[in-house]
C-alpha positions as CSV (number, residue, x, y, z in Angstrom):
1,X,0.0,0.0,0.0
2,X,0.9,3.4,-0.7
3,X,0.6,6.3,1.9
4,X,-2.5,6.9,0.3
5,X,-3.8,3.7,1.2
6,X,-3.8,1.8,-2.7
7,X,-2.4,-0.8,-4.2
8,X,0.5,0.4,-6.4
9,X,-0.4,-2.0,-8.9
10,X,-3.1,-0.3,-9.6
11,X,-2.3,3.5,-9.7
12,X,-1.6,3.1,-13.6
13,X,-4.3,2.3,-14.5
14,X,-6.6,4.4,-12.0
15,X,-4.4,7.8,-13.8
16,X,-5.3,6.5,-17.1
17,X,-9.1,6.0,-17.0
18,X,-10.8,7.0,-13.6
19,X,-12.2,9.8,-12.1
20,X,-9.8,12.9,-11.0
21,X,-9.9,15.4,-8.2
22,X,-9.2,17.8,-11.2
23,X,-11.5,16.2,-14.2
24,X,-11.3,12.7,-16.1
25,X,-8.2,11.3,-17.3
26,X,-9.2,9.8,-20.8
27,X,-7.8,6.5,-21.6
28,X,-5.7,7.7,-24.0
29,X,-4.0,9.8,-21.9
30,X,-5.8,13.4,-22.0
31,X,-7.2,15.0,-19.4
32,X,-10.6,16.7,-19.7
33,X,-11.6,19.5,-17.2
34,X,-14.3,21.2,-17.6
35,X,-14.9,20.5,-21.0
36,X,-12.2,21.3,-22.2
37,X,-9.2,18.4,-23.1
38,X,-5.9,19.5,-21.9
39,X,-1.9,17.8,-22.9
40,X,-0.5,15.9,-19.6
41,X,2.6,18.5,-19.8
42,X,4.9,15.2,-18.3
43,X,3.7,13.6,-21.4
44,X,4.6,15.9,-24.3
45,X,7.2,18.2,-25.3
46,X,7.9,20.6,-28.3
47,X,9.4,18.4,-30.6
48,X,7.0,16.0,-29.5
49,X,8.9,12.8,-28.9
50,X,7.6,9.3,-28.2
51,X,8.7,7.6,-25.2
52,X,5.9,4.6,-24.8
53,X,4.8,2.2,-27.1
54,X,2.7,3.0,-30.0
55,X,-0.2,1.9,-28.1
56,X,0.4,4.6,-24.8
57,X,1.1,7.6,-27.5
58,X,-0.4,10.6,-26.4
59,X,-1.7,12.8,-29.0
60,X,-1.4,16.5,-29.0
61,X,-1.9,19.3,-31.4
62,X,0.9,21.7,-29.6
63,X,3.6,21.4,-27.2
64,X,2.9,21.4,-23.3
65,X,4.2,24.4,-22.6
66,X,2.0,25.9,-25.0
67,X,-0.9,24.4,-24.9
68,X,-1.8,23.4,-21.0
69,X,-1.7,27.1,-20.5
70,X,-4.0,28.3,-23.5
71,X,-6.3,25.3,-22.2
72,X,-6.2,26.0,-18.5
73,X,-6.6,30.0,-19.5
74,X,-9.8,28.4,-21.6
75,X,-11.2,26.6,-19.1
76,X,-11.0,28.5,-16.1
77,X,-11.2,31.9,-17.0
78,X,-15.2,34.0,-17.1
79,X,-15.4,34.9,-20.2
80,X,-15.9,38.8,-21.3
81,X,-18.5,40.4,-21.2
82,X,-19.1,41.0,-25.1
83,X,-20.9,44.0,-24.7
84,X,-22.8,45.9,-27.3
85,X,-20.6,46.8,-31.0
86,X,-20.2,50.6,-31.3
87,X,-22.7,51.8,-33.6
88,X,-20.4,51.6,-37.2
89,X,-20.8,47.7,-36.1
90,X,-24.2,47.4,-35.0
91,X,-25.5,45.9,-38.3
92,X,-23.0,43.0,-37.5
93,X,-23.9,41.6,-34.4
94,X,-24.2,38.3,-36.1
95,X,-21.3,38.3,-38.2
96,X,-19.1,39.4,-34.9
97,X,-20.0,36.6,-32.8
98,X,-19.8,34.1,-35.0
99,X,-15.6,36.0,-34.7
100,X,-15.2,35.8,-31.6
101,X,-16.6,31.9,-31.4
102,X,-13.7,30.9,-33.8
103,X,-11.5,32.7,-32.3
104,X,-12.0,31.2,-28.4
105,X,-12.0,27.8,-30.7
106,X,-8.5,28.7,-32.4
107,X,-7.3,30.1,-28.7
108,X,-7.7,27.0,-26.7
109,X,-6.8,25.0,-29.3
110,X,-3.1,26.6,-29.5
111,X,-3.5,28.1,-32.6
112,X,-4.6,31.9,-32.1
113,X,-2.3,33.2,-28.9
114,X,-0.3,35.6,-27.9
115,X,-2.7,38.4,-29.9
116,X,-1.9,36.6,-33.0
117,X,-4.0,35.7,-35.7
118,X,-6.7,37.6,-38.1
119,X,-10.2,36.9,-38.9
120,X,-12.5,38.3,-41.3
121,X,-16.1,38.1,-43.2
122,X,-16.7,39.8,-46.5
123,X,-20.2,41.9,-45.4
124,X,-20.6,43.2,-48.8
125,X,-19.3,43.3,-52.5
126,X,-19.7,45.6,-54.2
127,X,-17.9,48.1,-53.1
128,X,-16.4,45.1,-51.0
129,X,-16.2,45.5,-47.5
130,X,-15.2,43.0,-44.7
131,X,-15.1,43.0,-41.1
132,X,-11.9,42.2,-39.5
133,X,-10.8,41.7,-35.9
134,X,-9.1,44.9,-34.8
135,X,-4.8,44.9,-34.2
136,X,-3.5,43.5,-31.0
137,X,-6.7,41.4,-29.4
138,X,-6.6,38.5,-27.5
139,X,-8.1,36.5,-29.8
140,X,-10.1,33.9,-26.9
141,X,-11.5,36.9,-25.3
142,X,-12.7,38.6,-27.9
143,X,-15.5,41.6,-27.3
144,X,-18.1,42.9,-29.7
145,X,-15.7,46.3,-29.8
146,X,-12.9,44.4,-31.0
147,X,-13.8,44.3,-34.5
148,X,-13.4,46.9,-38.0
149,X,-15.2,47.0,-40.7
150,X,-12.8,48.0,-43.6
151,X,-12.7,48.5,-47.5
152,X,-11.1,47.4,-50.3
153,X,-8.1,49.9,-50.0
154,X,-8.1,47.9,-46.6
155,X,-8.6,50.9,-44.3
156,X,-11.8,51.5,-41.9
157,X,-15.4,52.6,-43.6
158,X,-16.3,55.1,-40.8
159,X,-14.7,56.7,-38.2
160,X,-15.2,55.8,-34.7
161,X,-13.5,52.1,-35.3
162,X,-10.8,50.1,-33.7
163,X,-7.3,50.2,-35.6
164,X,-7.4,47.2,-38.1
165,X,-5.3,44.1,-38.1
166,X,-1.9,45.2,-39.5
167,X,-2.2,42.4,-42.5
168,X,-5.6,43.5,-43.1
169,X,-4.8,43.8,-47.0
170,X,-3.9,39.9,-47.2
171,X,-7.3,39.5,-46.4
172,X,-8.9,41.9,-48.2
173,X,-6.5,40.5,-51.4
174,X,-7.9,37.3,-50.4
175,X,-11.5,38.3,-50.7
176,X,-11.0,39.6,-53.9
177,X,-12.3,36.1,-55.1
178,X,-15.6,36.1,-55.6
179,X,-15.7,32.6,-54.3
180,X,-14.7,33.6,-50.9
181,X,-16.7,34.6,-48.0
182,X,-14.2,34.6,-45.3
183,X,-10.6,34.2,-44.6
184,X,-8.4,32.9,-41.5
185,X,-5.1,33.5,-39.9
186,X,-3.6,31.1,-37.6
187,X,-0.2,30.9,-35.8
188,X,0.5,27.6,-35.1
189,X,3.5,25.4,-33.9
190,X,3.2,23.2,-36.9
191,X,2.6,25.7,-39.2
192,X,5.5,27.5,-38.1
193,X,7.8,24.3,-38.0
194,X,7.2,23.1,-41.4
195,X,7.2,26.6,-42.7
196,X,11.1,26.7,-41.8
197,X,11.6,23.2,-42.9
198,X,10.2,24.0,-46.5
199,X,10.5,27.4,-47.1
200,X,13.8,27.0,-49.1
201,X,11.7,25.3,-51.9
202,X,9.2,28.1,-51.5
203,X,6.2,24.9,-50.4
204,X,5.4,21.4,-50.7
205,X,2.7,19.1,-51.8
206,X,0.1,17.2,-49.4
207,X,-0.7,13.8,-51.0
208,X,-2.2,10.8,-50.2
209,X,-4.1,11.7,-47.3
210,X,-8.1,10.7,-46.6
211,X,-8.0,14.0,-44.9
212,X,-7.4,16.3,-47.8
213,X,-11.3,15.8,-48.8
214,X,-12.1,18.2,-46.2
215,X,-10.5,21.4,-48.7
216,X,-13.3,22.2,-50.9
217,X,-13.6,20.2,-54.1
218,X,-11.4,17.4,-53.6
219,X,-13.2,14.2,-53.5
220,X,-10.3,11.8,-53.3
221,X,-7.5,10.6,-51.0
222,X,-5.6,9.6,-54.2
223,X,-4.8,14.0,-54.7
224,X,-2.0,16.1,-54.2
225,X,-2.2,19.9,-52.3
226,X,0.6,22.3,-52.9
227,X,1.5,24.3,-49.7
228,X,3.1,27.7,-50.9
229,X,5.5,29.0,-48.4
230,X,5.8,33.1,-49.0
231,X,8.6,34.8,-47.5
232,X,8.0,37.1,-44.2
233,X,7.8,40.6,-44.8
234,X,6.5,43.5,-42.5
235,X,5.8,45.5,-46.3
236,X,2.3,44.1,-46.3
237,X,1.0,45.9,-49.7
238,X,4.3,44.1,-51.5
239,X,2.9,40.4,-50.0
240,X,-0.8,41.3,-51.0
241,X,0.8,42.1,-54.6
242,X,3.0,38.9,-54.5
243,X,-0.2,36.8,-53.4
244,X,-2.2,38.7,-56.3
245,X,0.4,37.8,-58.9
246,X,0.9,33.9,-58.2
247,X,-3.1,33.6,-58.0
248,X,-3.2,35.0,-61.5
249,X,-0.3,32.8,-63.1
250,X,-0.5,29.9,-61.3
251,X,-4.1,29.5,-59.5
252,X,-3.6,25.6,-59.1
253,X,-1.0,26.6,-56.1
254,X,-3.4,28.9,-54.4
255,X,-6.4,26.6,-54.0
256,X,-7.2,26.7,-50.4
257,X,-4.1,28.4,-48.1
258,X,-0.8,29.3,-48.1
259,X,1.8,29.8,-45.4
260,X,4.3,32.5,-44.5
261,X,7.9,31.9,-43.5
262,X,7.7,31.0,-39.7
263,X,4.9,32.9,-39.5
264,X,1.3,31.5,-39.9
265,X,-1.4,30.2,-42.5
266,X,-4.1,31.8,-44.3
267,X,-6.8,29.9,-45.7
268,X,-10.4,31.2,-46.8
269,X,-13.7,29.6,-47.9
270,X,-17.2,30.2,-49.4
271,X,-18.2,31.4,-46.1
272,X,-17.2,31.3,-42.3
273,X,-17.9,27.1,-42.0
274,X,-15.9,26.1,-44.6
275,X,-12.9,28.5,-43.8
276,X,-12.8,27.0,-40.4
277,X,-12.9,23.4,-41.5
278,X,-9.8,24.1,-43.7
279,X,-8.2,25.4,-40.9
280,X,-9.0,22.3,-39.3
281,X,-7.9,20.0,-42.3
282,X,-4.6,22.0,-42.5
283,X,-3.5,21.7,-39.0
284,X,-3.8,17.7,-38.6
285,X,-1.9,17.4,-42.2
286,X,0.6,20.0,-40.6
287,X,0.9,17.9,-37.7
288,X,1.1,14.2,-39.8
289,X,3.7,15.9,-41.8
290,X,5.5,17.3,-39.1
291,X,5.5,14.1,-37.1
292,X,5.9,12.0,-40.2
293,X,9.5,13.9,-40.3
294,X,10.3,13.3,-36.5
295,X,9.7,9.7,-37.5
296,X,12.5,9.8,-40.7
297,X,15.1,11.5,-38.1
């Protein structure tokens, strides 16, 4: 017996399946607390290494250090008060919280902190206008204030708004398509790792994956998805043009997304749903590929 009166034979198992003071340990090795699943931190590491047996891995979308924190921050913290838009927003209530849902979704799952990240909807087209989340938010706590609407020369439509997202002309560049009804930042450790890895080839392709039938239009495992890697730049307007320029000559490598240099992805879709499910899709091909590479080491 242990000074806690049980069995050490049967502590393993207890941690792995049972009920917890601080939530339920999942059986395959995730800990859920109030709603929300969290990484075992002495589980997981950036880098992600494997020391168990295939059948004891413990699957994570972002390091420990990263991601218990975003969770716990998730999970425990009331959230804000969202408040009533100022009145240049007030047509937008909709549109705005539908925001501020991705963006406590992105948040706890590791992909929108720090501040980082963008999110927009195109509200109109012509002349085209989109509303954006305003420079410098925390993107899991996001009010009904925290948002701009903005036009296509990327800068606000009235007075009396926040300041825009400083890459608000990616997205407006983005929207440009006709086809798109909202586009998506993200700043994720995947994203960022394979970025470096690949961005001396300027991208890579995605093939072979079941998954890839979540990007609109592909209906087959047995497809290919280029991953253009654009260098980082602060000039914003000289990255909108770059992005502008490879959509017109070469479309095919600008279907869904593209990533900057250890910076992020941008992806877009026919409206809010569909943009967020590519984020999705992207992120676990980021993370096969990334781990698929740990693997090859």
């Amino acid at each position: 017996m242990n000074s806690n009166g049980e069995d050490p034979r049967n502590v393993k198992k207890k941690t792995r399946s049972s009920v917890h003071s601080n939530g339920v340990w999942h059986p395959v090795g995730m800990r859920l607390r109030r709603g929300v699943v969290a990484a075992r931190p002495s589980f997981v590491t950036l880098g992600c290494c494997f020391p168990f047996p295939p059948q004891r891995l413990v699957w994570t979308m972002f390091s420990s250090s990263l991601g218990e924190a975003s969770l716990e921050r998730a999970a425990s913290g009331a959230p804000p008060d969202p408040g009533s838009p100022p009145p240049p927003l007030q047509d937008h209530t909709a549109e705005i919280d539908a925001l501020r849902e991705t963006g406590a979704l992105f948040y706890a799952r590791g992909w929108s902190v720090g501040t980082s990240s963008n999110y927009s909807i195109v509200l109109r087209r012509d002349p085209l206008e989109l509303l954006v989340t305003a420079s410098g938010k925390d993107k899991g706590r996001l009010t009904r204030a925290d948002f701009v609407c903005v036009g296509p020369d990327g800068q606000p439509t009235q007075s009396g708004q926040a300041k825009s997202s400083a890459e608000t002309l990616l997205h407006v560049a983005a929207a440009e398509d006709e086809n798109v009804g909202a586009v998506l930042h993200t700043h994720s450790v995947w994203a960022t790792l394979l970025s470096e890895h690949y961005g001396g080839q300027g991208g890579w392709s995605l093939a072979g994956y079941e998954m890839l039938k979540g990007l609109a239009g592909i209906s087959t495992h047995e497809t290919s998805e280029h991953v253009e890697i654009f260098a980082n730049t602060q000039n914003i307007p000289t990255l909108a043009e770059q992005f502008r320029q490879l959509r017109n000559d070469a479309p095919e490598r600008l279907r869904h997304g593209y990533l900057i240099h250890k910076h992020g992805l941008y992806t877009w879709g026919r409206d809010l749903a569909e943009a967020r499910r590519h984020i999705e899709i992207y992120e676990f091909l980021f993370e096969c590929e990334a781990r698929k590479l740990q693997y090859q080491r």
